[in-house]
BAFI-3210 file (N, C-alpha, C; in Angstrom, 3 decimals, decimal comma, padded with zeros to 6 digits):
// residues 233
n [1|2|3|4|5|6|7|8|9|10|11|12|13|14|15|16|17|18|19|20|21|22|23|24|25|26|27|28|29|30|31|32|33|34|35|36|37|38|39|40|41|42|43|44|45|46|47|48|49|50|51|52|53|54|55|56|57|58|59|60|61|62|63|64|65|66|67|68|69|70|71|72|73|74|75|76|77|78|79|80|81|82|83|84|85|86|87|88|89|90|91|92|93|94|95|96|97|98|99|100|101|102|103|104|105|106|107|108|109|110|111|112|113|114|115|116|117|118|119|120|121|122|123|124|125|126|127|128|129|130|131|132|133|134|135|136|137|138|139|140|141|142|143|144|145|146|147|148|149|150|151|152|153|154|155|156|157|158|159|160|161|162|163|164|165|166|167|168|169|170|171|172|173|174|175|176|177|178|179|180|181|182|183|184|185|186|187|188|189|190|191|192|193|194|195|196|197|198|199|200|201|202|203|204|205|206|207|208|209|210|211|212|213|214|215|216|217|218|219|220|221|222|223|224|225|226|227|228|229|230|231|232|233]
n.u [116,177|113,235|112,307|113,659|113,256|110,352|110,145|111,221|109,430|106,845|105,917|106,640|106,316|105,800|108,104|107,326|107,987|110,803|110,446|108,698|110,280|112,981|111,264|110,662|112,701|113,555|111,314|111,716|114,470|114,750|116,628|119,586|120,752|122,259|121,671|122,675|122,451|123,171|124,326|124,547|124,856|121,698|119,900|117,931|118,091|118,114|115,000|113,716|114,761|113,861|110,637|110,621|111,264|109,039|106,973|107,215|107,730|104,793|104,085|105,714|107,623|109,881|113,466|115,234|117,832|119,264|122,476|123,321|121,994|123,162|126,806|128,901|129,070|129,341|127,158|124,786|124,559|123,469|120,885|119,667|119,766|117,845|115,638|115,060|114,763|111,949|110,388|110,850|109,968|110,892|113,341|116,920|118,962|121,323|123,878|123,916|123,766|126,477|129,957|132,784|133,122|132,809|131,134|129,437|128,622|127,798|125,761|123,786|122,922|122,384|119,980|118,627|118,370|116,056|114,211|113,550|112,814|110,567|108,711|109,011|110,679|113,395|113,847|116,275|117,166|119,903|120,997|122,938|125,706|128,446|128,732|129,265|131,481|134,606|137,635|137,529|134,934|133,112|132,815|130,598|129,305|127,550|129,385|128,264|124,329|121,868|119,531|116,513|116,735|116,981|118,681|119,221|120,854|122,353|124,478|127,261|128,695|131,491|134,466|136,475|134,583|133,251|134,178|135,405|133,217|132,233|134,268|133,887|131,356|129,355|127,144|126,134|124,399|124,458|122,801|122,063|120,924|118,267|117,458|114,984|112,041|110,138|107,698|107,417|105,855|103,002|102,357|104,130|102,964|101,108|101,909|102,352|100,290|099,712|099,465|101,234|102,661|104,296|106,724|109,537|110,590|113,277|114,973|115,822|119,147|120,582|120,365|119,911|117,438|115,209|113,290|113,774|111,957|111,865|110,784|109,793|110,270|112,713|112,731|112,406|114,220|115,071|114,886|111,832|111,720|110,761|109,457|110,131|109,371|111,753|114,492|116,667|120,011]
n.v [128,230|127,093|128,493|128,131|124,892|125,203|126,884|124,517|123,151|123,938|124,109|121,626|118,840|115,668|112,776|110,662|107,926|107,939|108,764|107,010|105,010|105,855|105,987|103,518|102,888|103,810|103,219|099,896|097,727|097,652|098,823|101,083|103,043|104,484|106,314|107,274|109,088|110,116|112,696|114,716|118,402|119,914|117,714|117,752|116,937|118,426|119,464|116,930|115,857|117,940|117,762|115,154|115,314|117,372|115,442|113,107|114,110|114,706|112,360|110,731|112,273|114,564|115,174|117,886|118,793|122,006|121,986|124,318|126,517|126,850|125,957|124,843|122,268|123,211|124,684|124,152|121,355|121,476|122,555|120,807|119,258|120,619|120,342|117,524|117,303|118,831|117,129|114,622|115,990|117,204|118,378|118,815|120,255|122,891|122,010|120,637|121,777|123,041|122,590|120,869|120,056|116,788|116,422|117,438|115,638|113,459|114,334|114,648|111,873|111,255|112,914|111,609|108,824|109,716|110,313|108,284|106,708|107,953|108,460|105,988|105,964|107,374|110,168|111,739|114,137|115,106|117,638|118,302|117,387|117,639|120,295|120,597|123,001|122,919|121,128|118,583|117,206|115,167|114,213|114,782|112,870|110,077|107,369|104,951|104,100|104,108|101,689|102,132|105,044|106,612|107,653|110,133|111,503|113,518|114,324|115,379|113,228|113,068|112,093|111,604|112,650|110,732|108,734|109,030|108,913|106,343|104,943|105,533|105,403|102,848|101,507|102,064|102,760|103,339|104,816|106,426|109,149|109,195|111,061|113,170|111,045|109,114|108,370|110,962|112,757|113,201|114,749|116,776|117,830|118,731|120,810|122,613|123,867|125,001|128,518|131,327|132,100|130,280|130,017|130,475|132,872|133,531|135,512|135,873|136,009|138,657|138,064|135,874|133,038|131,856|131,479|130,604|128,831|127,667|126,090|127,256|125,507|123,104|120,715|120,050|120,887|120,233|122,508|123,755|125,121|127,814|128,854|132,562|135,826|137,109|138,956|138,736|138,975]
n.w [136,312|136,104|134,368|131,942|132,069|131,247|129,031|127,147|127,181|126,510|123,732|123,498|121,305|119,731|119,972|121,534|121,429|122,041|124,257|126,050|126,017|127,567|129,953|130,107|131,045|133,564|134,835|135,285|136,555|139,563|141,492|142,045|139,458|136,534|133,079|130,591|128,174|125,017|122,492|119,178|119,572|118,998|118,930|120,498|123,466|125,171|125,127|125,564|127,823|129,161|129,136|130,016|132,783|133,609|133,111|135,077|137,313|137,498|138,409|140,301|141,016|140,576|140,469|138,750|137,070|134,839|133,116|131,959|133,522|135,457|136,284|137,658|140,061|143,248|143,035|141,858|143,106|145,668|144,934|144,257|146,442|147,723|145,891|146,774|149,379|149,498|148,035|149,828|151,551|153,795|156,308|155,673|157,288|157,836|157,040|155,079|152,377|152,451|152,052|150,288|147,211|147,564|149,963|149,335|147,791|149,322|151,228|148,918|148,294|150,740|150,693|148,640|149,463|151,121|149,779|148,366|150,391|151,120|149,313|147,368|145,253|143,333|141,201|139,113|137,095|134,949|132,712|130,177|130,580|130,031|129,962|132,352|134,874|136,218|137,588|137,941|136,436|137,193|139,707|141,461|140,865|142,669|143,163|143,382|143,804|145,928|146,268|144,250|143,571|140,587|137,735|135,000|132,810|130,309|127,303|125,046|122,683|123,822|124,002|125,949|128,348|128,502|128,999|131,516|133,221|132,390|134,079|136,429|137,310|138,589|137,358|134,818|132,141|128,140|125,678|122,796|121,772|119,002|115,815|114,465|113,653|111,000|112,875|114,577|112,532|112,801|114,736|114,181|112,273|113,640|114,673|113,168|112,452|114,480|116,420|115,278|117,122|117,938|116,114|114,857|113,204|110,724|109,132|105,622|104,354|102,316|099,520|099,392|098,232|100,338|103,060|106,350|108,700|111,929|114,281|117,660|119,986|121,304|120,665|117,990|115,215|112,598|109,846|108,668|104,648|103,121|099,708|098,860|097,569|095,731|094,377|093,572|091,577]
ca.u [116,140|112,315|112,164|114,460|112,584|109,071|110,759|111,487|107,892|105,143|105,374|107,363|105,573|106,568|109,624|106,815|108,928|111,986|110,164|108,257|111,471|113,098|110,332|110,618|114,083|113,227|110,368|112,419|114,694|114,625|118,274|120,080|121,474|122,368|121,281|123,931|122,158|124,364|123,864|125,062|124,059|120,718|119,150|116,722|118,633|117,165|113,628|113,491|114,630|112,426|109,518|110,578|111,193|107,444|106,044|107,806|107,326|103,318|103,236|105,829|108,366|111,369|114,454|115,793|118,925|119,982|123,475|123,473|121,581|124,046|127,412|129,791|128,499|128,863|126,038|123,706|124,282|122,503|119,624|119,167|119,345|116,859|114,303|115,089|113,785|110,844|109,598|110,731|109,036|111,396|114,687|118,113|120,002|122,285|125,197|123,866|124,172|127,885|131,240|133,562|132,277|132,675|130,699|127,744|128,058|127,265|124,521|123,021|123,014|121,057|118,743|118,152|117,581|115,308|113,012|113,041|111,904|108,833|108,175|109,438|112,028|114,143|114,128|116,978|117,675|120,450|120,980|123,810|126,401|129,201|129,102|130,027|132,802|135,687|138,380|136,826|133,450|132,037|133,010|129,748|128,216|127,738|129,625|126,725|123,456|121,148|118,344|115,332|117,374|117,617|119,536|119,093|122,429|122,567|125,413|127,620|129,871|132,813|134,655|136,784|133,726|132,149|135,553|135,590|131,634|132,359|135,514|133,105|129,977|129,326|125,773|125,907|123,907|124,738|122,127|121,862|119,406|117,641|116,761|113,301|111,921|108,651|106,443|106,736|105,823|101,740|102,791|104,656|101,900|099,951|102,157|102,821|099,235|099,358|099,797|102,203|103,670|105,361|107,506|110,303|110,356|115,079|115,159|116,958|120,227|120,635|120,903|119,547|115,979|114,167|113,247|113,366|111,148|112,018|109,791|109,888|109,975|113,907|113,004|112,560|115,504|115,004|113,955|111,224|112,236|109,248|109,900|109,535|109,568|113,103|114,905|118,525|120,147]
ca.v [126,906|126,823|129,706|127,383|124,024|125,991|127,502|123,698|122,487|125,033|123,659|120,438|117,479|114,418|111,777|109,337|106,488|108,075|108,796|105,565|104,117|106,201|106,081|101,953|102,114|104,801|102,115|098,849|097,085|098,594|099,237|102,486|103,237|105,631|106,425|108,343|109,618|111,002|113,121|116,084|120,074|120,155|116,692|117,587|116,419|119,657|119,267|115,825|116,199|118,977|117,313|113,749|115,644|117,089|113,996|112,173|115,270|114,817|111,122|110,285|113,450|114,186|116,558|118,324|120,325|122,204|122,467|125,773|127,505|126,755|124,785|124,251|121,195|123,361|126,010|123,369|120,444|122,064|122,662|119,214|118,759|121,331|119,615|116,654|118,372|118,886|115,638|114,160|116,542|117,086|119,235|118,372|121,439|123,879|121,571|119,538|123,132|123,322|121,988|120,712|118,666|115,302|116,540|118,186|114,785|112,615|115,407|114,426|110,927|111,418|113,283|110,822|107,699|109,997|110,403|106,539|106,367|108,994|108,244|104,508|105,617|108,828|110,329|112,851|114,127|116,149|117,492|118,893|117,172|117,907|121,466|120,894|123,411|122,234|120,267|116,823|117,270|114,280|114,042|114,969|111,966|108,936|106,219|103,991|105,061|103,883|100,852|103,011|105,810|106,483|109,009|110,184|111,986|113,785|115,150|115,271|112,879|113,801|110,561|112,030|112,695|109,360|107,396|109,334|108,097|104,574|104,554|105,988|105,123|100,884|101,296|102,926|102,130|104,176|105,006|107,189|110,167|109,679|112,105|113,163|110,338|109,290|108,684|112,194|113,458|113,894|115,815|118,262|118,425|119,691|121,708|123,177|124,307|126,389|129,936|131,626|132,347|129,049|129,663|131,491|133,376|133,866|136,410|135,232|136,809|139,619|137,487|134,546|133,520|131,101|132,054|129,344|129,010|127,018|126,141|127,433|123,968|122,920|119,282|120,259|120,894|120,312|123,679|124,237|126,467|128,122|129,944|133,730|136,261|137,468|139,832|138,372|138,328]
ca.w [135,707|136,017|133,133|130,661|131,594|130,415|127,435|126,175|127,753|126,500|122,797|122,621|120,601|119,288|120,724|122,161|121,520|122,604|126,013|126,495|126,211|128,915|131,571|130,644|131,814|135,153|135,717|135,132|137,281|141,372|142,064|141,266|138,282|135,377|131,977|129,619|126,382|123,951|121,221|118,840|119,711|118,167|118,703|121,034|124,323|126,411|125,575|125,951|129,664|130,149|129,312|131,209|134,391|134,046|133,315|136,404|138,789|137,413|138,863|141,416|141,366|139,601|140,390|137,697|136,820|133,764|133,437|131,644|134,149|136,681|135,496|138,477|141,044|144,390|142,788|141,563|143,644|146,768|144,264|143,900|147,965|148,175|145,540|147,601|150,372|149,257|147,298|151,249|152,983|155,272|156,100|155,990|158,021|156,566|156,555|154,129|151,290|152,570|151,987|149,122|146,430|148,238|151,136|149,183|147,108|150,246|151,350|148,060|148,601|152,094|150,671|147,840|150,155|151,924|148,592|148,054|151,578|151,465|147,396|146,662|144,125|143,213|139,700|138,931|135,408|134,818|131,337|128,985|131,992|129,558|130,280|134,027|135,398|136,790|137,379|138,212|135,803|137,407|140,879|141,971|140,819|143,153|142,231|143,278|143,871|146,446|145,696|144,043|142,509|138,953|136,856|133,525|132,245|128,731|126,901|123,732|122,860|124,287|124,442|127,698|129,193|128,539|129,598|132,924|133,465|132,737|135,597|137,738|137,676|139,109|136,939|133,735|130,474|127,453|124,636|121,569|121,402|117,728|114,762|114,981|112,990|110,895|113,362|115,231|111,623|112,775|115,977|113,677|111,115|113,745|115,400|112,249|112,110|115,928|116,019|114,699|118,123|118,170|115,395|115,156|111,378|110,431|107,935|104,875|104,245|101,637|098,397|099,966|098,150|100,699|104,311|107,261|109,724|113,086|116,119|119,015|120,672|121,003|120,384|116,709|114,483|111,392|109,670|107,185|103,975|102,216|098,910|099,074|096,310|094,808|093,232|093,516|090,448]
c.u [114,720|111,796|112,497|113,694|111,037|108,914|110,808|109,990|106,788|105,174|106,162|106,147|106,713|107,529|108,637|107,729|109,907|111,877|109,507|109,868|112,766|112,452|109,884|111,858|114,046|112,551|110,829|113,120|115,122|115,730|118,698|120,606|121,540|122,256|121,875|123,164|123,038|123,976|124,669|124,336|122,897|119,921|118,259|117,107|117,966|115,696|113,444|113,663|114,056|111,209|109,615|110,289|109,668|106,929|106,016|107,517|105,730|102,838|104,075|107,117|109,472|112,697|115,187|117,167|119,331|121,010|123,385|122,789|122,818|125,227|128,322|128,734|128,208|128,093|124,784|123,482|123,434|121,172|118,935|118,783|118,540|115,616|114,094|114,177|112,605|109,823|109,765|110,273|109,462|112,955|115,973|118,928|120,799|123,328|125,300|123,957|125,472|128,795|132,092|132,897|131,561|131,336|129,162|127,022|127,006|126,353|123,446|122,290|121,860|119,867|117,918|117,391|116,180|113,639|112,181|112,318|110,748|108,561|108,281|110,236|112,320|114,314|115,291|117,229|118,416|120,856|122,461|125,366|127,964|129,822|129,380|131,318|133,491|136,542|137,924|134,686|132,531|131,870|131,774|128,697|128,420|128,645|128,497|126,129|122,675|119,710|116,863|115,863|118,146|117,984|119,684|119,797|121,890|124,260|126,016|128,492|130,778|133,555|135,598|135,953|133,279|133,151|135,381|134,245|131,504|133,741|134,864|132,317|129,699|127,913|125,551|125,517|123,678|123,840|121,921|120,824|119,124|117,306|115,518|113,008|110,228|107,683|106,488|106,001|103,929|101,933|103,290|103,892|100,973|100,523|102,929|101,478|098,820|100,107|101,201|103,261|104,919|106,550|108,672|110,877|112,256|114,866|116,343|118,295|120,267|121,278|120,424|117,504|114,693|114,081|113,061|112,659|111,463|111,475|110,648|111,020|111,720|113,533|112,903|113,450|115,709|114,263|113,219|111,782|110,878|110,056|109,634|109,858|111,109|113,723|116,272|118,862|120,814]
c.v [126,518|127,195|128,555|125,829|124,330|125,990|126,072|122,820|122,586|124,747|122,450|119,263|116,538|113,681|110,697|108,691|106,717|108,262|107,669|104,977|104,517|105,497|104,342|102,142|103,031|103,241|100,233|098,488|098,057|099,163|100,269|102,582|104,004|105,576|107,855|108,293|110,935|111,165|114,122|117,259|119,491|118,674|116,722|117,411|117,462|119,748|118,051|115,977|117,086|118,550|115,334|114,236|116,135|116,297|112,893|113,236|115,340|113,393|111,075|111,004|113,312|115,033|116,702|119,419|120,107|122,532|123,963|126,791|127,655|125,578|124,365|123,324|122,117|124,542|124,705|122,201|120,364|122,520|121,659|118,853|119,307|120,409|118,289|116,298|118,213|117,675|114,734|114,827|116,930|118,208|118,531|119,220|122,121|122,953|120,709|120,602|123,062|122,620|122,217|120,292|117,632|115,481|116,785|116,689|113,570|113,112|114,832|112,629|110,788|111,596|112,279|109,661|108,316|110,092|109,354|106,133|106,740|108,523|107,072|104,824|107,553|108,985|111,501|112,907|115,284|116,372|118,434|118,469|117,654|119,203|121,712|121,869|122,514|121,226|118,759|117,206|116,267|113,633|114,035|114,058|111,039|107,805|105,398|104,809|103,884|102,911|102,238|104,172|105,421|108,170|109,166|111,247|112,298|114,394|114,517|114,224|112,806|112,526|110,918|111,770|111,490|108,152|107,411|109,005|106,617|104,386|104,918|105,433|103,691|100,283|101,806|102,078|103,275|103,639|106,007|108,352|110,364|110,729|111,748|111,936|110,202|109,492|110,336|113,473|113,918|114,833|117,259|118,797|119,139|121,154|123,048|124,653|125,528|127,566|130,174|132,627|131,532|128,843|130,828|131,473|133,814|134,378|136,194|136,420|137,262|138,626|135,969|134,598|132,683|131,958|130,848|129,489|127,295|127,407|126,254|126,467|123,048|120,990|119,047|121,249|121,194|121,739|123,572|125,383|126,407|128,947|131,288|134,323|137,018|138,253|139,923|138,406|136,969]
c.w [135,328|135,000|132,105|130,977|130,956|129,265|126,778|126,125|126,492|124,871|122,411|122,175|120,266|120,167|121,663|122,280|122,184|124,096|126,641|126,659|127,413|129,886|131,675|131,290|133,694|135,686|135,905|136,349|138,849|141,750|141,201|140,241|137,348|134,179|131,320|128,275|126,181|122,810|120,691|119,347|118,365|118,019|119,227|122,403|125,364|126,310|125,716|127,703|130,305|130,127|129,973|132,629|134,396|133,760|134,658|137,160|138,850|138,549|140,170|142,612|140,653|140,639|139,241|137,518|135,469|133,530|132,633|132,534|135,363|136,266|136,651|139,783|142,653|144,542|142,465|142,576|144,949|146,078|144,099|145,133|147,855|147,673|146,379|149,053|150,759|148,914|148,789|152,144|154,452|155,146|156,672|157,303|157,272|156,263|155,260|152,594|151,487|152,564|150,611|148,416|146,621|149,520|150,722|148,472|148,213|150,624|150,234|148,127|149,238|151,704|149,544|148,249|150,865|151,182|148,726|149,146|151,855|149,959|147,006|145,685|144,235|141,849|140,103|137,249|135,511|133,048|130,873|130,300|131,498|129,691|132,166|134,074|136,284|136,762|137,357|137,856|136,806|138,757|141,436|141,902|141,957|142,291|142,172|144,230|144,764|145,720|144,982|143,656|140,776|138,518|135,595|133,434|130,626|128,476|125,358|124,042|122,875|125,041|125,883|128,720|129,319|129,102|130,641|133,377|133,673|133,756|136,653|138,236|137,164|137,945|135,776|132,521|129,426|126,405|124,082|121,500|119,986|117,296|115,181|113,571|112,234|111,934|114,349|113,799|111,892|113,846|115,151|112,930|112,184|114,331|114,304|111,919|113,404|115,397|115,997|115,769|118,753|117,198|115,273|113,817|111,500|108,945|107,030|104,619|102,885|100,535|098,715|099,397|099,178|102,173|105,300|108,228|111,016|114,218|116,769|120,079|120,407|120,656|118,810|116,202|113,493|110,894|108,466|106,148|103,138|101,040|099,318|097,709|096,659|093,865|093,116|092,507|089,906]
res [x|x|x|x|x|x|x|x|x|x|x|x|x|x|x|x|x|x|x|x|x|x|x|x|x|x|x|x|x|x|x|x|x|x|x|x|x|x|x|x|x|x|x|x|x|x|x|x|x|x|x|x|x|x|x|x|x|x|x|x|x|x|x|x|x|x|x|x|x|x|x|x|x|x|x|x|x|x|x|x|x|x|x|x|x|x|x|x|x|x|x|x|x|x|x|x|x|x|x|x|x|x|x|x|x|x|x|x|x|x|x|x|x|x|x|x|x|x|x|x|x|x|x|x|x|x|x|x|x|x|x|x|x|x|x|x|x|x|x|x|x|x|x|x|x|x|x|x|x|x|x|x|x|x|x|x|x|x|x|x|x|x|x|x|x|x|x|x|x|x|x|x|x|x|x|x|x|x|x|x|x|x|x|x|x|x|x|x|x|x|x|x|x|x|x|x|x|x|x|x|x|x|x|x|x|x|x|x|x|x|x|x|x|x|x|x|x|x|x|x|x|x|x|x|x|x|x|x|x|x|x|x|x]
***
């Protein structure tokens, strides 16, 4: 998971606004609660949460999970106790890795108040939540979350998914993940200008006369097309 938050890290630019405006709602009102951004494949939704969680793990700690590295709750959700763990400084016991769902969910819990207690608040960001296995996708969430925990949720909109979120969850505020917009347009001009290890060159298809070129950097989308020379008829 550490590999794939890197990979979206080590050249993302731009989405200021879209992250100021996060880390106002993390830093905003004290009591627990959740943050559902929703978007299409390809908006950016995985580097954005890779670069929130290192920004919050820089100042006051984060925990992070990607659902594609790990998609069923009783493989990841003990990943989350563990970072827990750690940012508290302290150990749970094995029982708190083991059980059903319900059991690892309350485990999680523990270890969450235990953050807020050594840190003053709890970040968690989980990302692409849509791709959860199993029968009950969302079981694993709290319904409510402990004073000083916050949760930042991504996924598509998958109006199922987003029904079964709002019956669940006592705290939920749903917002939009934007197109990259003007202002990240000097970020890209420059990042247009780094080496040519950040870009990743798609060889046009046999009859095809332009060639695209797309960064690296999953928070950009949009692809450049350059002319090339041609001999299609």
């Amino acid at each position: 998971m550490q590999q794939e938050q890197e990979l979206h890290t080590r050249s993302f630019v731009g989405r200021e606004d879209v992250l100021a405006r996060i880390s106002a709602w993390i830093d905003g009102a004290p009591g627990g609660g959740y943050l559902l951004l929703l978007g299409p494949p390809g908006q950016g939704k995985s580097a954005l949460m890779a670069e929130l969680a290192r920004r919050e793990s820089a100042t006051s700690g984060c925990m992070l999970h990607m659902i594609k590295s790990h998609r069923h709750p009783r493989r990841f959700v003990p990943a989350l106790v563990a970072q827990a763990a750690k940012l508290a400084g302290t150990s749970f016991g094995p029982a708190a890795y083991q059980g059903d769902v319900d059991a690892l969910r309350n485990a999680l819990v523990r270890a969450l108040g235990a953050v807020v207690e050594k840190r003053g608040r709890a970040v968690v960001v989980i990302d692409a939540i849509d791709e959860v296995e199993g029968d009950q996708r969302v079981a694993f969430l709290p319904a409510s979350l402990p004073a000083g925990v916050r949760v930042v949720l991504t996924a598509r909109p998958e109006i199922s998914l987003v029904e079964a979120l709002r019956a669940r969850l006592s705290a939920l505020e749903e917002r939009s993940v934007p197109a990259f917009g003007a202002g990240d347009l000097p970020a890209l001009q420059v990042a247009r200008a780094a080496p040519a290890r950040m870009w990743r060159v798609i060889t046009p298809r046999r009859g095809s006369c332009s060639t695209s070129i797309l960064p690296v950097c999953s928070g950009l989308r949009a692809p450049s097309t350059r002319a090339s020379s041609c001999t299609c008829p």
